[in-house]
N, C-alpha and C positions, 0 to 999 in steps of 0.2 A: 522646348526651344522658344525664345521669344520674338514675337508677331514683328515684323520689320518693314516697312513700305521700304526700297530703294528711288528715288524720284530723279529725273531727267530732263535737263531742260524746264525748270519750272520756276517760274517769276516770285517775285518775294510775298507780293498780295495773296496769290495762291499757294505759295508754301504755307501762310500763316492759318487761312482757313484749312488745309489738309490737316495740320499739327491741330488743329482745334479738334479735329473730328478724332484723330487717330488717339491724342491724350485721353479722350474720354472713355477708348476704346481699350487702353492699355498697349497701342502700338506704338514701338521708335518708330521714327523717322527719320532718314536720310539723305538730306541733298547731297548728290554727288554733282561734284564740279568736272569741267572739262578734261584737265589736265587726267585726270583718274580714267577716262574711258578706256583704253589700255588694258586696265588690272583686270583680272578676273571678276566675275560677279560675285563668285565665291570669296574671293578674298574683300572686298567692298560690304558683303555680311559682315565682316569679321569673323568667319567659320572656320571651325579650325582645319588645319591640311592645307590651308592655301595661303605663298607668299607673295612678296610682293613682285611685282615687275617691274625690269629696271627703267625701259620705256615711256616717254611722257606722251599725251595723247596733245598734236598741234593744230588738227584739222579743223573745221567749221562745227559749232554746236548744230546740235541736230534740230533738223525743221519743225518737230515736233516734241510736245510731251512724249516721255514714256517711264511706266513705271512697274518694279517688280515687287512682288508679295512674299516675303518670304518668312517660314514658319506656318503657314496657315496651312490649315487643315480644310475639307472642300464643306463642314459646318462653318468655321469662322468666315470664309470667303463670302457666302450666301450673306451671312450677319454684317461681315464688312461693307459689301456692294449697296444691301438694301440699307443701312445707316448710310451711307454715301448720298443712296437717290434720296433719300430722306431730305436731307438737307438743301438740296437745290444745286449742288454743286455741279458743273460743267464735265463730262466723265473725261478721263485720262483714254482715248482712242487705242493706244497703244502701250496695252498692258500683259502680262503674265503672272502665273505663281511657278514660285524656284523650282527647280527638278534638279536632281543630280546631274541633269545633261547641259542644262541650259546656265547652270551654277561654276560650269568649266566656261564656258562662254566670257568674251569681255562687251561690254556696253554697246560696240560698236557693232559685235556679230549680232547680240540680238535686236539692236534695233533694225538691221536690215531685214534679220526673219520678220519681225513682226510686220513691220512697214508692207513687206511683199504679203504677209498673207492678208494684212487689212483689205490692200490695193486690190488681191483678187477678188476675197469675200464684195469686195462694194460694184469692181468692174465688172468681174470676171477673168478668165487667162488671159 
C-alpha cells in the first residue's frame, strides 16, 4: 500500500515544506479541503470499498492542524516522525495512523477524538 499523509487545516507555506519532506520520503500527500470533511477517511485514501458521500461539509475549518498517516507500518512511522524532527519542522499536535476503525470515520469525527484525547493527555479529565 502506498505511504499517504492526509493533512487538515494546513497553510500553503506548510504544505510546501511537508511535500518537501514526504517527496523525499516516497510519501503522497494530501490536502483535504473543507467541503470533504463529510466523506469518509477511507474514501479520502482513495481505498477501495468506500464511496463517496452525498453531503458537503459547511461548517467552520478546524482550529487546528490534523493529520493522518496512512499505509505506514509502526517502522516507517518511527522513520517518518524522526525525518520529521530532523528538519526542524513545527509537529502536527493532532495526529494519527489509519486503522480499519478510524478509516470509517469522517474528518470531523476524528478530529474531535483526537482534539479530546490531546485536551486530556496535556489537562487532565
Amino acid at each position: 500500500m502506498t505511504r499517504k499523509l492526509l493533512l487538515f487545516c494546513v497553510d500553503q507555506d506548510r504544505l510546501r515544506e511537508i511535500r518537501r519532506l514526504a517527496q523525499r520520503m516516497d510519501i503522497e500527500v494530501v490536502r483535504i479541503e473543507r467541503p470533504g470533511y463529510w466523506q469518509k477517511l477511507g474514501y479520502l485514501a482513495k481505498m477501495t470499498g468506500f464511496t463517496e458521500e452525498s453531503r458537503v461539509y459547511m461548517g467552520a475549518e478546524f482550529p487546528e492542524e490534523m493529520m493522518l498517516m496512512v499505509g505506514f507500518g509502526s517502522r516507517d512511522l518511527d522513520w517518518f516522525l524522526a525525518a520529521w524532527k530532523e528538519t526542524g519542522l513545527p509537529p502536527v499536535r493532532l495526529k494519527a495512523m489509519a486503522t480499519q476503525t478510524n478509516l470509517q470515520w469522517s474528518p470531523v469525527a476524528l478530529f474531535q477524538e483526537l482534539f479530546e484525547e490531546d485536551r486530556q493527555m496535556r489537562f487532565g479529565s
